[in-house]
N, C-alpha and C positions, 0 to 999 in steps of 0.2 A: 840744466837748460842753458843751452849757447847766446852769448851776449846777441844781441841784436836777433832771436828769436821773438816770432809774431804770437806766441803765447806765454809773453808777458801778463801780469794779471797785475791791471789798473785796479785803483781807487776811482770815488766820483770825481774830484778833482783833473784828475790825471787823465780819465775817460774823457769828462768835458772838454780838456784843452786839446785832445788829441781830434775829437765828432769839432770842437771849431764853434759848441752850443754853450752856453750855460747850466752850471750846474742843476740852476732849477729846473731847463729843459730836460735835462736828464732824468731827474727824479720821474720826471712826467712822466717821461718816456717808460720808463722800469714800474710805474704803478699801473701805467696800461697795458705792459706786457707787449710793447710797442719794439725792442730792445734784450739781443740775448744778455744775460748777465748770470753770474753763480751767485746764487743765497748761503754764505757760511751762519751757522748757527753757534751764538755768542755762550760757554758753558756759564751754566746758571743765571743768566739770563732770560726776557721775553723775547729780545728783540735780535734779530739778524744780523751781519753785516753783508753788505753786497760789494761784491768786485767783478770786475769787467776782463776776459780775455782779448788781448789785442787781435788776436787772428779771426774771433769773432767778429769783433769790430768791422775788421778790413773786411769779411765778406758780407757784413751786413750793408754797409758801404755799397761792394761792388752791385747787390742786388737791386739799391735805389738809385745808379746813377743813368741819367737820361740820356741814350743817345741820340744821335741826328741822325734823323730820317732819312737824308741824303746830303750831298755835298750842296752848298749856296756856290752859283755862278758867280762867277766876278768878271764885273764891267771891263770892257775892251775899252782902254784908254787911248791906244793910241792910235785911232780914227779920229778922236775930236780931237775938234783945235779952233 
């Protein structure tokens, strides 16, 4: 994988700092299935570990960002006086 590749694979920490939330947001987010993430499973273990692909991220990203509906005019200032 080439440096500065978008499928990096974050931790929760590294996830949160990068989504801009808090860890606990995050957990949230991954127990609601709110959030892509990969489940590795821990040998001889119960429990999981979860990591986050960066490229997921960015397109999970681009799908919740809000655009504007159109341009806001801007006031003609130089009439008044």
């Amino acid at each position: 994988m080439a440096p500065g590749s978008d499928d990096v694979v974050l931790n929760y920490r590294e996830a949160a700092t990068f989504l801009g939330i808090s860890e606990r947001t995050l957990e949230r987010y991954v127990r609601e299935s709110r959030i892509p993430y990969v489940r590795f499973p821990q040998r001889g273990e119960r429990r999981t570990v979860v990591r986050f692909l960066r490229s997921q991220l960015l397109q999970w990203l681009k799908q919740r960002t809000v655009r504007a509906a159109h341009a806001v005019p801007q006031p003609n200032l130089e009439g008044a006086a």
